[in-house]
C-alpha positions as CSV (number, residue, x, y, z in Angstrom):
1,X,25.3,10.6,25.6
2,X,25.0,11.1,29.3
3,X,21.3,10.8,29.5
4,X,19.5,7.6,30.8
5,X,17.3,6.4,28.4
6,X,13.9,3.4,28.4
7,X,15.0,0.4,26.2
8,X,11.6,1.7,24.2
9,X,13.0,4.7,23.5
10,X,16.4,3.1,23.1
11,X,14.4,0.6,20.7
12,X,13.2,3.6,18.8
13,X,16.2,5.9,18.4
14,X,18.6,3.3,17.3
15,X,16.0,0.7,15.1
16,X,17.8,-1.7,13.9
17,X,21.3,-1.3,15.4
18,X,23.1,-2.5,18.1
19,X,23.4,-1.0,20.8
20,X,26.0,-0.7,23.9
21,X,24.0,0.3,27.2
22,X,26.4,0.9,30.5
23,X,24.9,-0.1,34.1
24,X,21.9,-1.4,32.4
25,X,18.7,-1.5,34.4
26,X,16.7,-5.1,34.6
27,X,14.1,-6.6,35.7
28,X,13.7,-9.8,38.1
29,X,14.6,-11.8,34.9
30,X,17.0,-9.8,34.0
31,X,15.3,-8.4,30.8
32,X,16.4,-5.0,30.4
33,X,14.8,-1.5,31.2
34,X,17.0,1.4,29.9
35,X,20.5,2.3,31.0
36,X,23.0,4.8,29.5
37,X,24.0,4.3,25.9
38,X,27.5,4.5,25.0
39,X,27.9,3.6,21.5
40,X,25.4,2.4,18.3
41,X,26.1,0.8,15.5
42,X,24.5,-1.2,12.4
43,X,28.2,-3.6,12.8
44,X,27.7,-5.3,15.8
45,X,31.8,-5.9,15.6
46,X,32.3,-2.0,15.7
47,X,30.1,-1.6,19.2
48,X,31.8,-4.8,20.7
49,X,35.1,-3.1,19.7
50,X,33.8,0.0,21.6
51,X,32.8,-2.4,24.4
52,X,36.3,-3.7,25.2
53,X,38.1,0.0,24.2
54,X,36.0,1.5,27.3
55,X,35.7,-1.2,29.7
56,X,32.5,-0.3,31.2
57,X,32.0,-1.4,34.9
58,X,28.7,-3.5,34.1
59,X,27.3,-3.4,30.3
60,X,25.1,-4.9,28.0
61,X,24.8,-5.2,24.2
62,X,20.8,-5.2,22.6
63,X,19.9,-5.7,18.9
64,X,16.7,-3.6,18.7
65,X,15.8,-4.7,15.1
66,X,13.7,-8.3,13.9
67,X,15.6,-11.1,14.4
68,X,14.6,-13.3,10.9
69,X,12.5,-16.3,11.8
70,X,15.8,-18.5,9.8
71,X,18.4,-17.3,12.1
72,X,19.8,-19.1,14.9
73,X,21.0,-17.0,18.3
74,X,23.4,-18.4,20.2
75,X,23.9,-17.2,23.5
């Protein structure tokens, strides 16, 4: 995928997976606007895996699904 792409319509192409965006685009606080997707996957190990295999310059990994209310995130 070579295109640029909107988180939204990042969000709505890959529901629910995660998501490997190179030289991502952001905000002032750093929330992000779109970038170029590299790899997607439902296994979050298999696109952090893809991560380290291509060694992107600058990156970022989104979940675009619901994170459940009984879940902790730890960043």
């Amino acid at each position: 995928m070579d295109e640029v792409m909107t988180i939204e319509d990042i969000r709505t192409r890959f529901d629910s997976e995660w998501v490997l965006i190179e030289d991502p685009e952001t905000d002032d606080e750093l929330q992000i606007l779109g970038g170029k997707v590299l790899h997607h996957s439902k296994d979050r190990d298999e696109v952090y895996r893809k991560g380290v295999a291509l060694r992107p310059h600058r990156s970022a990994v989104v979940y675009t699904g619901e994170i459940p209310d009984d879940t902790a995130v730890v960043l």
